[in-house]
C-alpha positions, 0 to 999 in steps of 0.5 A: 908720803914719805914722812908718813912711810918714816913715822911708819917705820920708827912706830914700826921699829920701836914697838919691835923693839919692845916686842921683841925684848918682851917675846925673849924674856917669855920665851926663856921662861916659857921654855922652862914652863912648857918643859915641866908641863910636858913630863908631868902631863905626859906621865898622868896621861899615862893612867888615863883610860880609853875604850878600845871600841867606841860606844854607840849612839844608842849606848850613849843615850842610855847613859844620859838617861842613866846617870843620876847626876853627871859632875859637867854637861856640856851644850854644844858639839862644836869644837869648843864644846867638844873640847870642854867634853874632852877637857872635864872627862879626863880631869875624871870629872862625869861629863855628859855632852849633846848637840842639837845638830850634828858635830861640827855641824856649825860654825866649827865645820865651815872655817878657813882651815887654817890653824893661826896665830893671827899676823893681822892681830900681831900688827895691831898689837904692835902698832897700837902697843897693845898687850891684849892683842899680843897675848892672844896672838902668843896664846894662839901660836902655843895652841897651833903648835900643841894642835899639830901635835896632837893631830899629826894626821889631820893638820900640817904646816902650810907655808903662805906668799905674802906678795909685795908691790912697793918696795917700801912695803918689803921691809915693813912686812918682813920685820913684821913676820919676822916677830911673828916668828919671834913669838911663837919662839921655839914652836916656830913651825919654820922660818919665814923668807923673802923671795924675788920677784922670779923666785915668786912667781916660779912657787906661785905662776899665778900671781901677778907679774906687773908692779910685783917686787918681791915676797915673803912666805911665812908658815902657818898651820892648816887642817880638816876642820869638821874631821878634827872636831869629830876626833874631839868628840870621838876621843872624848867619847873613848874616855868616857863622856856620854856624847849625843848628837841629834840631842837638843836643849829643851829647858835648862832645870833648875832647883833651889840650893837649901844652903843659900836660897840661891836658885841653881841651873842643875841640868837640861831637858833634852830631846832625841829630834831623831825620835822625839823621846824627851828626857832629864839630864842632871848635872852639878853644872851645865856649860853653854858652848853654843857659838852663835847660839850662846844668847838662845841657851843664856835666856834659857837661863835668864829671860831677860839677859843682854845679848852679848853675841854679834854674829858675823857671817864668812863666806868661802868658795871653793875653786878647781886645784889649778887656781894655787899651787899644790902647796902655798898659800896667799894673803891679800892683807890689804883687799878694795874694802880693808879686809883680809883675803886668804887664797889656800890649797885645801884637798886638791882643791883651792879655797878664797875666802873670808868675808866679814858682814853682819848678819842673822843668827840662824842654823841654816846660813847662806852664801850670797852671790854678792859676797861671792862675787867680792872674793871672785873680784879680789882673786882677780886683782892678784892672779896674772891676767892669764888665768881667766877667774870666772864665775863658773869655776866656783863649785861650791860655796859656804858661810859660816856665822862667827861667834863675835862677843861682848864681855858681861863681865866689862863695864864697857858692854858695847866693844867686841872682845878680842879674845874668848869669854868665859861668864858664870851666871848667878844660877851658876850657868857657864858660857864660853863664847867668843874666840876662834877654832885655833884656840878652841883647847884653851878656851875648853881648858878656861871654861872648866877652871871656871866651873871647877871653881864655881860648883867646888867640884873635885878635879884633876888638872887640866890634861889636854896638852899633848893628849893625841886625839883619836887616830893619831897615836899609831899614825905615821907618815908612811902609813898608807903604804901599808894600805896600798900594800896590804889591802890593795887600795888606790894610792890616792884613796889611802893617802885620804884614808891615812889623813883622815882616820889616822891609825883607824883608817885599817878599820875602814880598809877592812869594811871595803868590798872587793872591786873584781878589778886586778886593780884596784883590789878593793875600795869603789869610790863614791864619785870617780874625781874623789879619793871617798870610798863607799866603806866610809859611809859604813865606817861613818855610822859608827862615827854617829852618822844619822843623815846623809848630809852628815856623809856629804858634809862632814864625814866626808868632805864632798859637799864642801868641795863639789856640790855637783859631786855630792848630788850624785853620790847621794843616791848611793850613800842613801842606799847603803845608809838605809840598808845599814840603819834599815830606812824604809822607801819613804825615810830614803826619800825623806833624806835624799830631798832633804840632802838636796836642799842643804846642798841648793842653800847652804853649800851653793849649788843654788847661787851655782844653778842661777847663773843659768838664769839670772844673765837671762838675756842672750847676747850671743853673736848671730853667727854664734846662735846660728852655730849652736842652733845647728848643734842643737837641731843635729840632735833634735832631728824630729824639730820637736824644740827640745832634746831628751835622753833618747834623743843624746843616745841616738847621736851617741850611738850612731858614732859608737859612743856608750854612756849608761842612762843614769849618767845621761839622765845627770847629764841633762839634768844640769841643764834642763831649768824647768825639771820636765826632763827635756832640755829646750833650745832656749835652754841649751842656748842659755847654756852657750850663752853662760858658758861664753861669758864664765858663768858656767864652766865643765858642763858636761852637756856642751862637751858632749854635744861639741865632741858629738858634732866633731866626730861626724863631721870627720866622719862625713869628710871624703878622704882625698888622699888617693887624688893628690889633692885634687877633684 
């Protein structure tokens, strides 16, 4: 063992040795590069022309529909496509871009959040030697930096504890991070440091104690993913690009070069899913940035084409803000089957996560309980054993398909690319596929470099470092002051409003209805525990909002931080939806059914709503099931065998206790398993039973029921006070 901890550590050392000579000699030269970028960059930016409004969705179609020929159309809305968008239109190339979905309704949208460099990729490349790793590591730290920049309001560094176990593991790690520093050179977010074991554990009271030695934080970035690849999109679309979403690729059109003979892709077939309309979009080229999908959109091209994508399916969990602290993160480098685990605060709340299994291309993927269940059992190998993780506290859970690819242009077809794709086909089609959201500006900025030269068309260079995405020129770190000063709205809800919107969150405070309270003045949120307003839902139609999933999901984040929560904000952000884009009853009910099953499959209200039922058999004490059937029957006076509203409002009400009949009706309904409106005994003893065990937490029911029982019976208590004590 301790042979091998040498050979560990003279690998460990030599090859620092060479990464560390390698990482000065380009920083000096990158400083010099960047330097000169910067000014020329910021100088041609400056004749770059943005719309002051941001053209409708209907405006957008029309364009599309328009234009006798665009120079570049885009496939797909995700961050690397928007950022092709983003990349072409300020080059002044005429750049058309359309997603079958919603932006960001992907991959892009279902990440880790983390803005990263890739320490796990830095070790190999140093302990295998291997350039390729080490480029792709520099790469991702100068996206991650330029990222920060240009989305102040959305991203900021995160620092992450990396505890350490074995004391020889300490200094191993350290040089370790310590390179990774190294490489990122001058934009280096901050400086990594080890703590004791005390320090640890005061920035991280969570952690495991037992076997701890010490740890090291390290600083990477973090941010709302489905928010800034909308502000791609949006910022692409102020400059001009013709943006649809709800817009699918039908067929790629073709036609045959008069010069070469050569049959040529010159643009797509698209369809409106929302009204069925089909028309021809005409481009010099077309770009297939379609993530998982970059096979489908290939075969469009050439039937016959290899597969070159092998999706693997990440899933995460979201947990109650009380499992990290407000302001560190975790990894677990080294997880029961080699993976890597990242434990971060993310909205209040605290996200575990990822897995990593193979799985099926598909536009609806869904988190399983297995997958679930390995991230809870991994949380409970590094969390002291006085926080209880339980399975109830998960409150929701997604999975994201990440695009992993091989390369077509290599002899060696069947290994996986570390890094992203660019392929041009013989009819001229361009791919990117591959790489990760970090990176999604440089793979933007190749693909277009690639079509450029491919149709030999006239364009500027590539202007997107240092460009500021939407809402983040005026923004600063003091601006939901203004807010709170001048619209009279929440402190936390225009911290939110500042974080998302930037410099546009104004326009949002403008559409915020007077509350009649003395405070605060304006903005109703949509649900009490989250800073969402309903003026977000109207402000989100003129973001391209066309579902209420789009609300739920991406332009708020409420799906993926509470699915209970975004059940209940739907009625309300249907009605305001339908009022503005003029929904009849059958469309409103149209959207609320379709809303649920996103949240039931995709974000894992039913892997949530299960664990009611799937631990069917009660194994409840029989002083226990005496006790609840007693709570129970307090309750059902009429020994019916179930409970209804009325019932609830009866007890409720002999204890002066008022809570309106919409929030009972949600109430029982957590609970009532058949859906007939009434909540059986056997039902609520399901619920005991899984309350018991941690599969199900914060059921607002079994509160109820409990606080119901406790004030009467204090209130039947004969006072003795008067006797002393005595009868």
């Amino acid at each position: 063992m301790a042979f091998r901890k040498a050979v560990k550590g003279s690998i460990l050392i030599g090859g620092g040795a060479v990464a560390t000579v390698f990482g000065l000699s380009q920083l000096s030269q990158y400083r010099k590069k960047h330097g000169h970028l910067a000014s020329v960059e910021a100088s041609e930016c400056k004749t770059l022309q943005m719309q002051s409004h941001l053209p409708t969705r209907e405006s957008q179609l029309q364009g599309l529909q328009n234009t006798s020929e665009f120079d570049v159309l885009v496939i797909g809305g995700g961050a690397t496509g928007c950022g092709c968008a983003l990349d072409a239109v300020t080059r002044g190339l005429k750049t058309a871009l359309v997603e079958r979905d919603d932006f960001s309704s992907g991959t892009s949208s279902r990440s880790t959040k983390l803005i990263h460099g890739g320490v796990r990729y830095l070790q190999k490349a140093i302990m295998r030697l291997d350039f390729e790793q080490y480029r792709m590591v520099k790469e991702a730290l100068h996206e991650r930096a330029n990222l920060l920049e240009i989305a102040p309001n959305l991203s900021a560094p995160l620092p992450i504890m990396l505890p350490v176990y074995r004391w020889w593991q300490l200094p191993y790690y350290w040089v370790g991070i310590k390179l990774y520093d190294l490489v990122a050179g001058s934009q280096c977010l901050k400086s990594s440091y080890v703590l004791s074991k005390s320090k640890a554990l005061e920035l991280f009271p969570m952690l495991r104690k037992d076997k701890l030695v010490g740890a090291i934080v390290y600083y990477d970035g973090q941010h709302n993913d489905a928010r800034m690849n909308l502000a791609i999109a949006l910022t692409a679309a102020r400059y001009g690009a013709a943006t649809a979403n709800y817009t699918e690729v039908v067929c790629l059109l073709k036609k045959t070069d008069p010069k070469s003979g050569k049959v040529r892709v010159c643009g797509a077939r698209c369809r409106d899913v929302l009204t069925g309309q089909e028309f021809d979009v005409k481009a010099k080229c077309v770009i297939n940035a379609t993530g998982p999908f970059t096979d489908s959109v290939r075969k469009m091209d050439e039937q016959e084409v290899a597969n070159i994508c092998q999706p693997s399916a990440g899933v995460h969990i979201v947990m109650p803000g009380y499992y990290s602290p407000d302001n560190m993160g975790l990894l677990d480098p080294a997880t029961s089957d080699g993976r890597v685990i990242f434990f971060l605060p993310w909205q209040k709340m605290t996200i575990a996560g990822t897995t990593d299994t193979a799985t099926e291309v598909t536009h609806h993927p869904i988190p399983t309980e297995e997958d679930i269940n390995f991230i809870l059992t991994e949380v409970r190998n590094y969390l002291s054993c006085d926080v209880e993780v339980r399975r109830g506290d998960v409150l929701a859970a997604w999975s994201g398909i990440r695009p992993l690819v091989t390369d077509p242009n290599s002899k060696d077809t069947q290994s996986i690319s570390r890094n992203h794709v660019v392929h041009v086909s013989d009819s001229g089609l361009v791919t990117i596929a591959g790489g990760k959201w970090t990176t999604y500006r440089s793979m933007a900025q190749d693909a277009i470099d690639a079509a450029v030269n491919a149709h030999n068309l006239h364009a500027d260079s590539c202007k997107t470092v240092g460009l500021f995405l939407q809402g983040a020129n005026g923004w600063s770190p003091t601006l939901y002051i203004r807010l709170v000063q001048d619209y009279g709205l929440e402190n936390e809800v225009a911290q939110h409003l500042a974080a998302t919107y930037g410099d546009k969150a104004f326009e949002v405070a403008k559409l915020a209805q007077v509350t009649g309270k003395r405070w605060p003045i304006v903005g109703k949120r949509l649900v009490s525990e989250f800073p969402y307003i309903e003026s977000e839902v109207e402000y989100a139609i003129q973001e391209y909002a066309c579902t209420a999933v789009d609300i739920i999901a991406r332009r708020t984040r409420l799906a993926f931080l509470n699915v209970q929560a975004a059940e209940e904000a739907l009625p309300r952000i249907i009605e305001i939806m339908g009022k503005k884009l003029k929904w009849s009853e059958h469309k409103k009910k149209e959207e609320l059914a379709e809303a649920k099953k996103f949240l039931y499959y995709e974000m894992g209200y039913k892997v949530r709503s299960e664990q009611l039922t799937d631990h069917g058999e009660i194994t409840l004490t029989p002083m226990d099931i005496e006790r609840y059937k007693k709570r129970f029957h307090m309750f059902d006076k009429a020994g019916k065998g179930f409970i209804t509203i009325l019932d609830v409002q009866r007890v409720l009400e002999s204890i002066n206790l008022q809570i309106n009949e919409c929030a009972l009706h949600e109430i029982l309904n957590e609970v009532d398993l058949n859906k007939n409106g009434q909540v059986e005994l056997n039902e609520f003893l399901q619920l005991m039973n899984a309350i018991q065990k941690g599969y199900v937490s914060g059921s607002r029911l079994a509160v109820l029921m409990k606080t119901a029982e406790e004030n009467i019976h204090q209130r039947n208590v004969i006072s003795v006070d008067r006797s002393g004590g005595g009868l």
